[in-house]
C-alpha positions in Angstrom: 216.2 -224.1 170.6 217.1 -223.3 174.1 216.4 -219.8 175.3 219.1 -217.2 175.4 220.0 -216.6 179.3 220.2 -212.9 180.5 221.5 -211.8 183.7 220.6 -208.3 184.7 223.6 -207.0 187.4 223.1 -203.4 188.9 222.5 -201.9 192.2 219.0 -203.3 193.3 217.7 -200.3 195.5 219.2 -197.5 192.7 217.7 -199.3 189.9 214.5 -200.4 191.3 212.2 -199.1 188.5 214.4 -199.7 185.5 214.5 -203.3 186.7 211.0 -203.7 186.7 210.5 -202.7 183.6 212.9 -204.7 182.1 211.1 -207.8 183.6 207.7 -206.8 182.6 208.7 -205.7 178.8 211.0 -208.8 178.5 208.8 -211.3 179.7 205.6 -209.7 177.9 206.9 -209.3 174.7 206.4 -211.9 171.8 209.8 -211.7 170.6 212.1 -210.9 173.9 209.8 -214.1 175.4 210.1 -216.6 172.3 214.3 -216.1 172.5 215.5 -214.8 175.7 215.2 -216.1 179.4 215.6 -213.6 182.2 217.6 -213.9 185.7 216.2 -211.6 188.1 217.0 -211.8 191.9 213.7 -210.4 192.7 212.0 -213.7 191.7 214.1 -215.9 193.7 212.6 -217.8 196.7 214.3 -217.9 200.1 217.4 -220.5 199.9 219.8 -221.7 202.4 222.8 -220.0 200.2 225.2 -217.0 200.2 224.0 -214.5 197.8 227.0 -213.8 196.0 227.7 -217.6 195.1 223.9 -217.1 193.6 224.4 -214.5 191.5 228.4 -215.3 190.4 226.5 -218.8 189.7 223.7 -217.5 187.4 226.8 -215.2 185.5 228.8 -218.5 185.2 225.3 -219.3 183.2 223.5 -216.6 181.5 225.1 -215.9 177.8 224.3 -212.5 177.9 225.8 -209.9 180.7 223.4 -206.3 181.4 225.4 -204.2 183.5 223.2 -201.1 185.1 226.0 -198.6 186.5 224.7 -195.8 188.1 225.8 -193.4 191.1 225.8 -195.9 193.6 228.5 -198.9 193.8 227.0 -200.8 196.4 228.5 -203.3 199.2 231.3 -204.1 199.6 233.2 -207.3 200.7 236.5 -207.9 202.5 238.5 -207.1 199.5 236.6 -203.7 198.8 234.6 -205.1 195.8 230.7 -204.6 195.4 229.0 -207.2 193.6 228.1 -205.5 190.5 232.1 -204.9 190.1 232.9 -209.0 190.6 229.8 -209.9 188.3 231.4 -207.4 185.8 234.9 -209.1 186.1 233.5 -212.9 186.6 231.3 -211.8 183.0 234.4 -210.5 181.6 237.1 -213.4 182.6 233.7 -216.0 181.0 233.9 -214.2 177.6 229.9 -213.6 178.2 228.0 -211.0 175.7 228.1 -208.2 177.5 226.3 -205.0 177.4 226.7 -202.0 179.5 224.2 -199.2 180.0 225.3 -196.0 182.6 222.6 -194.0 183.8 222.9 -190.2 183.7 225.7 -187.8 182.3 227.0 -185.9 185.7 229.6 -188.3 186.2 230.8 -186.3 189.2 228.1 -187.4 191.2 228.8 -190.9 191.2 231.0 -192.8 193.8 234.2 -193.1 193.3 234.8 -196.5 192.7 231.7 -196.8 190.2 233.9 -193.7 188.1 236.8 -196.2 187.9 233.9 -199.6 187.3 232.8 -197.5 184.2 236.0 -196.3 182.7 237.3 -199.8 183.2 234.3 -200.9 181.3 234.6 -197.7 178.4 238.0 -199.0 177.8 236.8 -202.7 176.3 233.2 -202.4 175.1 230.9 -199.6 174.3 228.6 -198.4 176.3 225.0 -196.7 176.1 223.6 -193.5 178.2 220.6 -193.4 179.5 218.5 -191.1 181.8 214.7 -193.0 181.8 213.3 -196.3 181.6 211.6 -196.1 178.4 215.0 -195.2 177.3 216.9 -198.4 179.1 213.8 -200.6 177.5 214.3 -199.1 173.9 218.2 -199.6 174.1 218.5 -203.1 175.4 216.0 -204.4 173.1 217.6 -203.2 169.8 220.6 -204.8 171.5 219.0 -207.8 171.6 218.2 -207.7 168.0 221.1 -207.2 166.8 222.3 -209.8 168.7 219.9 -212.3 167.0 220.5 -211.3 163.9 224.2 -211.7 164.7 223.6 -214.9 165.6 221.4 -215.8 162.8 218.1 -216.6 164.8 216.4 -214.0 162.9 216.6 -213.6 159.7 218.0 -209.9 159.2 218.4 -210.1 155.0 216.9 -211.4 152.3 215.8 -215.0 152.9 217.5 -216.3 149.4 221.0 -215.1 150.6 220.7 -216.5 154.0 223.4 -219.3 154.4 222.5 -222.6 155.5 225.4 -224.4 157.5 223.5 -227.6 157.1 224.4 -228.1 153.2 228.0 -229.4 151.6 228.8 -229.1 147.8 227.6 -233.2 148.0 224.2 -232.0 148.4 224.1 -230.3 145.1 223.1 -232.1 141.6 226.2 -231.4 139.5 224.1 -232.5 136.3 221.5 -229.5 137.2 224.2 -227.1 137.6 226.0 -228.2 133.6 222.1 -227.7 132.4 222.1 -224.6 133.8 225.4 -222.9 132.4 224.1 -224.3 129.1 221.1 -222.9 128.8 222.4 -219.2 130.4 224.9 -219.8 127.5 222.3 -220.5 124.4 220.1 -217.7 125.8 222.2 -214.8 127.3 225.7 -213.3 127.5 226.8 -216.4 130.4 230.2 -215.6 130.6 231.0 -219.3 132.5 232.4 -221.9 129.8 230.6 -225.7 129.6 232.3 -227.8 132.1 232.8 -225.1 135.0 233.3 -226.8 138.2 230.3 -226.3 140.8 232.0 -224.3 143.1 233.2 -220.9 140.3 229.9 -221.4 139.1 228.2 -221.0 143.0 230.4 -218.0 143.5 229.6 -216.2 140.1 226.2 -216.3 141.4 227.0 -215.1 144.7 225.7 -218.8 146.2 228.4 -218.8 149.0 228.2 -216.9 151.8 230.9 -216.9 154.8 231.7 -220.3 153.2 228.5 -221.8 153.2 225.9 -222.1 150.7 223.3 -220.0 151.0 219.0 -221.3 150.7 219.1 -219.8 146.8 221.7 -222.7 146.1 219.5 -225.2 147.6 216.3 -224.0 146.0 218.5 -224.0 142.7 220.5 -226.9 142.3 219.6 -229.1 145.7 218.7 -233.0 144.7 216.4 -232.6 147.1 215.3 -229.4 148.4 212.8 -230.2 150.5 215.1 -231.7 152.9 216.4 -228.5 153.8 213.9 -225.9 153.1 210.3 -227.9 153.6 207.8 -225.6 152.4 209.9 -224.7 149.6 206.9 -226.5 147.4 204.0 -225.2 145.3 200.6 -226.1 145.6 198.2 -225.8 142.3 194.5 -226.6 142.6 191.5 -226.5 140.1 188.3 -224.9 141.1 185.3 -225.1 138.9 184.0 -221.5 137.8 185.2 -218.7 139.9 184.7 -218.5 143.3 186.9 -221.3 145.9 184.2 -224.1 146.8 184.4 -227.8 147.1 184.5 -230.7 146.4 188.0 -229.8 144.6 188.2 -231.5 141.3 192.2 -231.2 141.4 194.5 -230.1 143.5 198.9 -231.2 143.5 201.7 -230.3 145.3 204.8 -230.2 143.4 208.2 -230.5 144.8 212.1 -230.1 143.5 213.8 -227.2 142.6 212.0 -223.9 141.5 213.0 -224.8 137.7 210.9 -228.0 138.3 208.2 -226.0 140.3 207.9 -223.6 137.4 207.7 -225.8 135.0 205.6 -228.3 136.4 203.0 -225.3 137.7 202.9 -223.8 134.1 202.0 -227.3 132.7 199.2 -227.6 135.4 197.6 -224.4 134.5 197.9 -225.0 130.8 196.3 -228.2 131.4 193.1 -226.6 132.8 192.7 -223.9 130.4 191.1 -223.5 126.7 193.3 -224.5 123.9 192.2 -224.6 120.5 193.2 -226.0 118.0 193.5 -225.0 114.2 194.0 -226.7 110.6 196.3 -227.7 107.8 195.4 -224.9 106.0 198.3 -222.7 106.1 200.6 -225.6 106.3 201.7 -229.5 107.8 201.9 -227.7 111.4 198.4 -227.6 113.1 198.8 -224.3 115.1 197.2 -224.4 118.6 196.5 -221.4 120.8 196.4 -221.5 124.7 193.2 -219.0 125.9 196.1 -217.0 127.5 199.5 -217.2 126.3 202.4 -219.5 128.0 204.8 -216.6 128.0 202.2 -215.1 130.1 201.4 -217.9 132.1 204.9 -218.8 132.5 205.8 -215.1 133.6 203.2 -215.0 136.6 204.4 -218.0 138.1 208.0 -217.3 138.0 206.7 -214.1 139.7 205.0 -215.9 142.0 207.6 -218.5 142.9 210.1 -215.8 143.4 208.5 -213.5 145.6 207.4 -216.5 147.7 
């Protein structure tokens, strides 16, 4: 994915430290690094262009806006605008992210004209006080997470009910989805009749989320899951005694949905364990008996599968 672009805007000289520590904790940190790309003026080389056009250019560009107001409002150009005023406006008029932070609560020492910046900006997004660095650095990077997680690059809930834009209802094994409502019916309450259409029974089991389907409906009822969720597969191997050595005298990988990697794990174990078997003695059936019981094998694995 492309990074995320940030462009920092404040007074340079007022906000000197902060500034620096933003750049250092932004560009050090494994998270703030794998996602987000910083714009800092301090890093650009000497260029044969106005300064303004620069920074309204790398505005025009970032997708996230960080305003630093502080005392200070800067320089001022013909029309009586500092840049950190037309880089708010420019952010603004873009429909950037924006995100303000205001240094200090004696609002009586700041200029004039950086009073009226920050009220304009109270009045259409919230802002956040600060008085330190630590405390700029802490703010702006839960920001940032949220803002992730509101754009689903991290994952902020539970992975099963994470939609996945990718999928359509065509995706989806209708025949897999009748076995299903049959067998809920012959072994619970299921309240859905035989014949339910795909969609009322995706929505009883909460499958759709802001109108897509969500990763549970693709590890459910997918014809081929894999597709979309690649390591959604489970991998069974033999070992002889009890300790992890090779050579390995079997070893699969199973794939499908996580009925067939249930089923086709449990048959793997019971494959490799004791069974013995008994006689006609009580009757025509020969009864067999597993060294540990299916139901408990069976029960371990679903386990297993589901907390994957």
């Amino acid at each position: 994915m492309n990074p995320v672009r940030i462009f920092v805007s404040s007074v340079q000289k007022e906000f000197a430290g902060e500034r620096e520590a933003l750049r250092i904790y932004l560009r050090g940190d494994a998270l703030m690094r794998r996602f987000f790309e910083v714009f800092f003026f301090e890093d650009v080389s000497a260029t044969d262009c106005n300064t303004d056009d620069l920074y309204l250019d790398e505005v025009r560009r970032c997708d996230i806006y960080v305003g630093l107001f502080g005392e200070t409002y800067g320089s001022e150009n013909a029309d009586g605008l500092s840049p950190t005023e037309r880089e708010f406006d420019l952010a603004t008029s873009e429909g950037k992210y924006r995100l303000i932070y205001v240094k200090g609560t004696d609002d009586g020492a700041r200029h004039p004209k950086m009073r009226a910046l920050i009220g304009r900006a109270e009045a259409g997004l919230v802002r956040k006080r600060f008085n330190t660095a630590s405390e700029l650095v802490a703010g702006l990077y839960a920001a940032l997470v949220d803002y992730l997680a509101e754009k689903q690059l991290i994952r902020s809930g539970p992975f099963d009910a994470a939609p996945c834009e990718k999928v359509t209802l065509k995706d989806l094994d209708p025949e897999r989805m009748a076995w299903f409502i049959r067998t809920a019916r012959a072994t619970c309450r299921f309240p859905l009749t035989e014949g339910a259409p795909p969609h009322e029974l995706l929505e009883h089991l909460n499958l759709i989320y802001d109108g897509y389907l969500t990763n549970a409906a693709i590890l459910l009822f997918a014809k081929k899951p894999q597709k979309f969720l690649a390591s959604s597969e489970v991998k069974c191997t033999h070992f002889h005694g009890i300790e992890v050595a090779k050579p390995i005298p079997s070893y699969q990988t199973y794939k499908g949905t996580v009925f067939d990697l249930v089923d086709a794990a449990v048959d793997f174990v019971l494959s490799k364990i004791a069974l013995s078997v008994g006689t006609r003695e009580a009757g025509p059936q020969v009864p067999v008996r597993y060294e540990i019981p299916k139901e408990v094998i069976a029960e371990a694995i679903v386990n297993a599968v589901a907390h994957r």
